[in-house]
Every structure is written in C-alpha cells, then in structure tokens.
N, C-alpha and C positions, 0 to 999 in steps of 0.2 A: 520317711527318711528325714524330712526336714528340713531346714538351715543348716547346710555343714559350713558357711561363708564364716570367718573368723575362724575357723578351729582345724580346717582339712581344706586336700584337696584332692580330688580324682582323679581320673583318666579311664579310658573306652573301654580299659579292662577291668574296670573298678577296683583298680588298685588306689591306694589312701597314700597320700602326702601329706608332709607337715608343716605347717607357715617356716617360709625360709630355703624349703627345700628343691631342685630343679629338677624336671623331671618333665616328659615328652610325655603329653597328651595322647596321641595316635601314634603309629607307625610313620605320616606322612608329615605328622606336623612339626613345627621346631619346637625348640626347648621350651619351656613356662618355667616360672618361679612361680611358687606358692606365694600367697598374701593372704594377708587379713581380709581384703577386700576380693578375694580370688584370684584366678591366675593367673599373671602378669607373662604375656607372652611378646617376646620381641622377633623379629624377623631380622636375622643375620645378612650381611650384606652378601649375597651369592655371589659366584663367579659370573659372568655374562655367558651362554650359552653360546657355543660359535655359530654362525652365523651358515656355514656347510653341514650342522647338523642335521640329520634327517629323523632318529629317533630319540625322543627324549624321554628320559624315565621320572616321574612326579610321587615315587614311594619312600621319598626322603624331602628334609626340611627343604632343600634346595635344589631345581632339577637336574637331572644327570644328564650327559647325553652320551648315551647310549651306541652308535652308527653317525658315520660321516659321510657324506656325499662323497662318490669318485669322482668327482665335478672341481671346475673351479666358477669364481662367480665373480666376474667385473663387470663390472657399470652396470651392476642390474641384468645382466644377462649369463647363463649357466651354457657352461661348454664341456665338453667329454674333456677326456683325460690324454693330453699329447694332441689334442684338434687346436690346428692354427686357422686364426682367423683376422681378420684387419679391423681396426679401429678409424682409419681415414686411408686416404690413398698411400699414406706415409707411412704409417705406423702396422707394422705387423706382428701379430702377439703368438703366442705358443700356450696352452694351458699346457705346465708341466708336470709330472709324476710325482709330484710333493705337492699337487695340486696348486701352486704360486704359478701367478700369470708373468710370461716375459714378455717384455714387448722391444721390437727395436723400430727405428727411425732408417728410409729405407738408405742406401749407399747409391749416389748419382753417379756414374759413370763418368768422368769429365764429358762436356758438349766436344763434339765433332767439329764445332764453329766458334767462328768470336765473335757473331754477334745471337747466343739464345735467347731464347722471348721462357717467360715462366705463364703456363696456359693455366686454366684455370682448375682444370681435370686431370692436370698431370704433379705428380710429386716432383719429376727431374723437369730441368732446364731443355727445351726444345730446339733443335735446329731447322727453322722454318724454310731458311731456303738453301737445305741439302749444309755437306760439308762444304768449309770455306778458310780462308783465310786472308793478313793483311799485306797488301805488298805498298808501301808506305801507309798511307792512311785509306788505304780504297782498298775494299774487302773484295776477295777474286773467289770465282768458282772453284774448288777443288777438280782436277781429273782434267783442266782445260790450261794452256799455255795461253796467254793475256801479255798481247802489247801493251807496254805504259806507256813508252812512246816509241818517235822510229829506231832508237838506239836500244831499249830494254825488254827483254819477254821474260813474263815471272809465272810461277808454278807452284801450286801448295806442297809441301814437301809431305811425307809420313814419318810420323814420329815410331821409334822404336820398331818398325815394322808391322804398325796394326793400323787400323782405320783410322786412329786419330791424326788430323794433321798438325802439323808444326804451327801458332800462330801466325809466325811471319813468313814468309813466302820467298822462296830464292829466286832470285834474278841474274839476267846473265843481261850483260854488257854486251852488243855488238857494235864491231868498226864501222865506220860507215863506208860505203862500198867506194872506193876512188876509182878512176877511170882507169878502163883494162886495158891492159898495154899493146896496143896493136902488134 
C-alpha cells in the first residue's frame, strides 16, 4: 500500500479522502481533516454529561446520555424520588418529581416564655422553665396567681385562646382591708 501521507486519506472503512477534505474516521470518532501530513483531528468541545446520568452512550464523537436517574443528588448523597430527608436539625429537604431538591428552614412556633434558652440540639427556642411571663420586670409562672406585693396578684394571661401566653401578665390591684365595721 505504501505512503498515502501527502496525497489521501482513509478511514476504518477504507474509504479515501482528499487533502482538505473532513470526514469521520470511525463511527465513534469525531471529524478529521485530511492534510498533507495526515489527519488532523480535533475534539469538539462536548456538552458536560449530567451528572444523574446513569447510561451513557460513546458511539458518537461526543457522549450521549442515554437514561437519567429517578433520583436526585445533593451534597453527594442520592435520594428516591419525593423522599424527604434533613440536612441539620433546620433544614428539611423533599427530593421533588423533576428530580430538583427543596429544602426549607424549619418555622419556630413562637416560645411559650420570655425568657427561651437556644439548646444546642434543638432548631426552636426552648422554654426551660415551662410557660411564663412578665409582671413588671419578674418573670411569673404561667397557670399560678403570684403576689407582687400585699396590694397586687398577677397572672399570665393566654393569648388568642391557645397556649401561648401574653408577655405581660395582668395584675389586679387590691384595697387594703380597713377595719370592719362592728
């Protein structure tokens, strides 16, 4: 056969090209140009394959892909399709049915108290000791009626009709008892 370099050039089928001319090597390979010096092949810049692809096809210059995962895939970890799962104590995500992850940040109930502690294991604000509230600046138990002094008894009120209580604490004024009248 010889030197055909300068004057042709082939491909897998022994089909003959002519310097100048572009033409695919293989079935799998990408385009060539002929040259004098032989084929001059460059490699196109491909699409990125995604990253849920699970079959990929390599009988073209560039891969295919073929099959997508029913899965979604964050932080490195692969979840079914509609499976919720948490990211911290906070954050709770949904692999949704377009395979994109949602996540939300979680909604705190207001505290039951004015004074919560933030624990170190918990995402909400904690009421360490039980419901409470202020009847001036001295936080009172909820559920208990608290002398301030001998004139005043205060009492945490409920807001709207659920367990939360009112910050401030209602007080009731009493007279002081005067001598009973014989």
């Amino acid at each position: 056969f010889g030197d055909y370099r300068g004057r042709w050039c082939i491909d897998d089928h022994g089909f003959v090209y002519g310097i100048g001319e572009l033409y695919y090597p293989s079935p799998s390979a990408c385009p060539c140009t002929c040259t004098v010096d032989g084929p001059v092949c460059v490699r196109p810049k491909c699409p990125r394959v995604h990253p849920r692809c699970t079959r990929i096809r390599y009988q073209a210059c560039c891969p295919v892909c073929e099959a997508m995962a029913r899965v979604c895939v964050y932080g490195g970890r692969t979840y079914r399709l509609l499976e919720e799962f948490r990211l911290s104590r906070c954050e709770r995500c949904r692999c949704g049915a377009n395979r994109e992850v949602y996540c939300s940040i979680s909604d705190c109930p207001a505290p039951q108290c004015v004074n919560p502690t933030y624990e170190p294991n918990h995402c909400c604000p904690v009421c360490r000791s039980g419901p409470n509230c202020f009847a001036g600046n001295r936080v009172i138990p909820a559920g208990e009626r608290v002398s301030i002094d001998e004139r005043t008894t205060c009492y945490c009120t409920y807001r709207d009709g659920t367990w939360h209580t009112h910050p401030q604490a209602t007080c009731e004024q009493h007279s002081k008892p005067g001598p009973t009248p014989s």
